[in-house]
N, C-alpha and C positions, 0 to 999 in steps of 0.2 A: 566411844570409838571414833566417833567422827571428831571430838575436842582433841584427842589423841595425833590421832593424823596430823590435823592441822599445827600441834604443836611441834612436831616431827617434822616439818614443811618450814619453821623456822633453825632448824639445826643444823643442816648444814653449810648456810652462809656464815652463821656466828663461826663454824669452824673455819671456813676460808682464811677468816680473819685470823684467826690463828695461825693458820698455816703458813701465811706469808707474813704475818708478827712475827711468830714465835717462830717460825719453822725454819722459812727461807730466809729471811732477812740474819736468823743468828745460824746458818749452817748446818742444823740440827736434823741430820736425815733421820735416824729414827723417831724422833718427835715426828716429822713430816709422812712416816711411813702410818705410823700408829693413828694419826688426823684424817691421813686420808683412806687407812682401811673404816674409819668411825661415820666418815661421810658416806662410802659406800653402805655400812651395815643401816645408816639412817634410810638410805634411798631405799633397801630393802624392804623394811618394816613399815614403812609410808606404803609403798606400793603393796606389802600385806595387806594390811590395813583397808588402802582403797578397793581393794578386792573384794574383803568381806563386808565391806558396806555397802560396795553397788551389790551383792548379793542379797544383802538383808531389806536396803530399797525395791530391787528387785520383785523379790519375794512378797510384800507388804502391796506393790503396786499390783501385779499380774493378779493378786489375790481380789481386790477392787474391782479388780477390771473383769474377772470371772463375774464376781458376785453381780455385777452391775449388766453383763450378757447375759446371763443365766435371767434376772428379776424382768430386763427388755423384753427378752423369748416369752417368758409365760406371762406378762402385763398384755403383750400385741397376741396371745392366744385368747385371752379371753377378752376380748372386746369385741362388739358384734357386728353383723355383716356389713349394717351401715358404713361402719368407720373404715374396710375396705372399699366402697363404692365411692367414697368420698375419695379416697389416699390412693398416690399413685403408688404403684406397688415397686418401682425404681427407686423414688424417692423415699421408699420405708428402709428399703433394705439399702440403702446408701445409708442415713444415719444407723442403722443397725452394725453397717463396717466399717466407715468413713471416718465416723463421728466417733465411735468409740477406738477407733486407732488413736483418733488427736485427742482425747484424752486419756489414752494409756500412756500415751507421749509424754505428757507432765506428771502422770503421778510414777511413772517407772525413771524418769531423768530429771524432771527441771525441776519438783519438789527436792529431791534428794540432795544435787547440787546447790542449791538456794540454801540450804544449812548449813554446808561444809566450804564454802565460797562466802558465808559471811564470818564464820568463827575462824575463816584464814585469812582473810583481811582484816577483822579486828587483832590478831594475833601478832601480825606482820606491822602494823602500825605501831601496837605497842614494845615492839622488841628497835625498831626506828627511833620512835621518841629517847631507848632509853639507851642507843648508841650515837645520837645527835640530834637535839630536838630543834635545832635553827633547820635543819635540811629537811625533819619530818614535817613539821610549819610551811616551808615552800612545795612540799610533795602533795600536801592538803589543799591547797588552793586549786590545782584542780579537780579535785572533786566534785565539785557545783558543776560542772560542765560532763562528768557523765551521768550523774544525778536526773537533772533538770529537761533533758531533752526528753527521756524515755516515759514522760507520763504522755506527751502529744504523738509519741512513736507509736506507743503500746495504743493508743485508740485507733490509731489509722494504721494499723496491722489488722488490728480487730475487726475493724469493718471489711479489708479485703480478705480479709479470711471468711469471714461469714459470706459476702459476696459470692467467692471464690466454694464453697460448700452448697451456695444454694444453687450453682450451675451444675455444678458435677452431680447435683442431684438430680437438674434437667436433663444433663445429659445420660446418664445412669437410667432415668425413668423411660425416655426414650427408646434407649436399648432393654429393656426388658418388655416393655410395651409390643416394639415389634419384634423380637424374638422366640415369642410363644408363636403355638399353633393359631390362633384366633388371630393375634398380627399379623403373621404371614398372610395369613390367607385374604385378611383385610386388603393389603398390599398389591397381591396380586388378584384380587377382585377388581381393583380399581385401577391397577396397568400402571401405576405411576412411581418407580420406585426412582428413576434420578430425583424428581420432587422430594422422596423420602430424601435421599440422599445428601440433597442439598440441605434441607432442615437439620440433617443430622453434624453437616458439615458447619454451618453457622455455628450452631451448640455449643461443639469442640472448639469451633476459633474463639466464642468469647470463654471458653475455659482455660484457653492457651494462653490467652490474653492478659487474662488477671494470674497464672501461674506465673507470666512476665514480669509484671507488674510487682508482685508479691517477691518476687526473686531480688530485682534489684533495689526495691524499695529495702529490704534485711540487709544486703550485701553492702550498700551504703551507709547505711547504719554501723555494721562491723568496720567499717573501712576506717571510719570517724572513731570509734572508738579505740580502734589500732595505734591511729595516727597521734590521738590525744596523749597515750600510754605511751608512746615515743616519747615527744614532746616533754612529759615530766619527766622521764628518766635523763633525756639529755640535759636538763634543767639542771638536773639534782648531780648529774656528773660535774656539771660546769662551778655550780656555786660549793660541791663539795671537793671536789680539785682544788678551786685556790682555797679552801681552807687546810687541804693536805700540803699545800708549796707554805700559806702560810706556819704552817708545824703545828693547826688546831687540832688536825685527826692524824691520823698513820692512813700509808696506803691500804692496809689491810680494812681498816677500817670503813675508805671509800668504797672498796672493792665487795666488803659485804653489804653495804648501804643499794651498792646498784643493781644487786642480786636481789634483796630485799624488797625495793622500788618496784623494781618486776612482778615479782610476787604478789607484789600488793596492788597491781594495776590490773595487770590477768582476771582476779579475784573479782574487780570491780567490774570490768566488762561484762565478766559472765554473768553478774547479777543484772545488771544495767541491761543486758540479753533475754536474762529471764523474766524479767518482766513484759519483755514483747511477748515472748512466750507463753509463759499466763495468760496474758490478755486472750491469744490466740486459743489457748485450752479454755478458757470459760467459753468462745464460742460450742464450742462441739460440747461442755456440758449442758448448754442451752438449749442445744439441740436434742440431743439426747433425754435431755426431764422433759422436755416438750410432749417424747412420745410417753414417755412414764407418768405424768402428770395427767394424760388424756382420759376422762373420767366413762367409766362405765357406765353406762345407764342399766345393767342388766347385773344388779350383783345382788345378794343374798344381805336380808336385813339386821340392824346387829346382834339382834339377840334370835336370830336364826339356831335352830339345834340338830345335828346330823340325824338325819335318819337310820333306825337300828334296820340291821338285815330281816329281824323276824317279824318286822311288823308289818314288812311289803308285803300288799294282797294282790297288784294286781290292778288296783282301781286309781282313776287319776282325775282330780279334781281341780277345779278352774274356778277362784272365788274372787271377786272386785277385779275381774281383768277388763282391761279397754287395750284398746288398739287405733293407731293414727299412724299414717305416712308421715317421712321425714318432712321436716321443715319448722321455723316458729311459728306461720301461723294457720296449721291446719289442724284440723278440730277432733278428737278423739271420735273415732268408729266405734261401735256397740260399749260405751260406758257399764264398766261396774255391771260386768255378765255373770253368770254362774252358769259351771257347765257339767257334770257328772254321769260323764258315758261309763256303760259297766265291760267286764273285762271283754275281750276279743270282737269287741265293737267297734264301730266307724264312723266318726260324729262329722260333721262337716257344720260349714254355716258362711251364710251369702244374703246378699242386701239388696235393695229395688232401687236402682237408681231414679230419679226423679229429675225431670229438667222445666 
């Protein structure tokens, strides 16, 4: 589908060419009629096409992105209370939404286009070479110059994105912090809510800050690569014009070549983009395995076996358990106990502290 499209993406310049060879140039209005209803039926079936493949991307992504909130939801249920007393409850639920939006990001848009934006560039290239290959040869040279920039791009994207993630996560943490009961009340226990306020105000301005930052740092990026794509099409105008005065091509010929040029520069930006892109989605998948990767300390051993309904009596038994407060170096509380209260019992157990 997607090799399809993009072959349908070089159809109707080769028709131009026609058009104005065959059509205009010999007076031929029905040839000209029949050309130009062909290029309309091509723009149809291309725009079909790209329809049901951002559908089918679509589909594939949102499906990931379920499966990947749905595994977050129940990994951060069962992990134990420590790992809340630890985590700010802001900063959870920010990469719970945040994070998994800027990775829905890439796999519903910048995977999808990343395949269908190289298989039109290689296509568009080769249909170049094989209506003038001296003009396809100067359209290639700049290539290395939108290649080359975007590995030092795509890092320093990445890191204001990541940056720019772990504010909004301050600031997110912030606002959930004090917007509960227990914050409030904090707050106005302690009479100081401009001091809130301020704090909250810093927050946002360095979130503003790097949203600035991040803005025009992309926006220059596209600018340059705009300009580049200029740059070779007027190239290939210039040196394939005086081949058309010298009588190497037909006009029609130039006229589909700078249709082409385009096509094939378009194609290149937007990969040369998605690679900032990328970069940018690996951070929020980073983020994201961080919490999915956070190891339970409280899970069931592997050759653990469920227990049947009929066999529950009622009685609950406690064999090699220990107990220790958080931390690495605090020492396990009643080692390796064994405890077997019988049913509708009340077991407790307490220690003498000693100094």
């Amino acid at each position: 589908m997607v090799t399809a499209s993009s072959l349908l993406g070089v159809v109707p310049p080769l028709l131009f060419r026609e058009i104005i060879d065959g059509a205009i140039m010999a007076g031929d209005r029905d040839r000209l009629t029949v050309l130009g209803l062909l290029v309309v039926a091509a723009a149809l079936a291309q725009a079909a096409l790209a329809f049901v493949e951002r559908w089918a991307s679509a589909n594939v992504g949102e499906g990931l992105i379920f499966d990947l909130r749905v595994a977050l939801f129940d990994h951060v249920q069962r992990l134990p209370i420590s790992f809340f007393t630890r985590t700010q409850t802001g900063a959870l639920v920010s990469r719970l939404n945040n994070d998994v939006i800027g990775a829905q990001r890439a796999l519903t848009g910048t995977l999808g286009t990343v395949v269908s934006n190289a298989i039109t560039a290689a296509t568009t290239l080769l249909t170049l070479f094989l209506l003038e290959w001296r003009v396809s040869l100067l359209a290639m040279v700049l290539l290395p110059l939108f290649i080359l920039p975007a590995r030092r791009v795509g890092r320093t994207v990445a890191g204001i994105t990541r940056e720019g993630m772990n504010l909004n996560a301050s600031m997110n943490a912030t606002m959930t912090e004090r917007f509960n009961v227990s914050g409030a009340q904090l707050v106005k226990l302690f009479g100081r809510p401009s001091e809130e306020t301020d704090g909250f105000a810093r927050r946002a301005g360095r979130v503003r800050d790097i949203g600035i930052r991040n803005a025009l740092f992309s926006r220059a990026f596209v600018i340059a690569l705009t300009l580049l794509g200029a740059t070779g099409t007027a190239i290939v105008y210039w040196v394939g014009g005086s081949l058309a005065i010298s009588g190497s091509i037909t006009i029609g010929t130039l006229a589909s070549m700078g249709v082409l040029v385009a096509q094939l520069y378009g194609p290149l930006a937007q990969l040369t983009n998605a690679r900032v892109d990328v970069m940018s989605a690996f951070v929020s998948f980073e983020r994201v395995f961080e919490v999915l990767d956070a190891p339970n300390p409280v899970a069931d051993s592997p050759d653990a076996q469920p227990m049947p309904a009929e066999a529950t009596t009622g009685h609950l038994a406690f064999h090699d358990v220990s107990f220790r407060y958080p931390g690495p170096l605090t020492r396990p509380r009643w080692p390796r106990w064994r405890l077997m209260p019988p049913p509708t019992s009340r077991a407790g157990s307490c220690s003498t502290a000693s100094t």
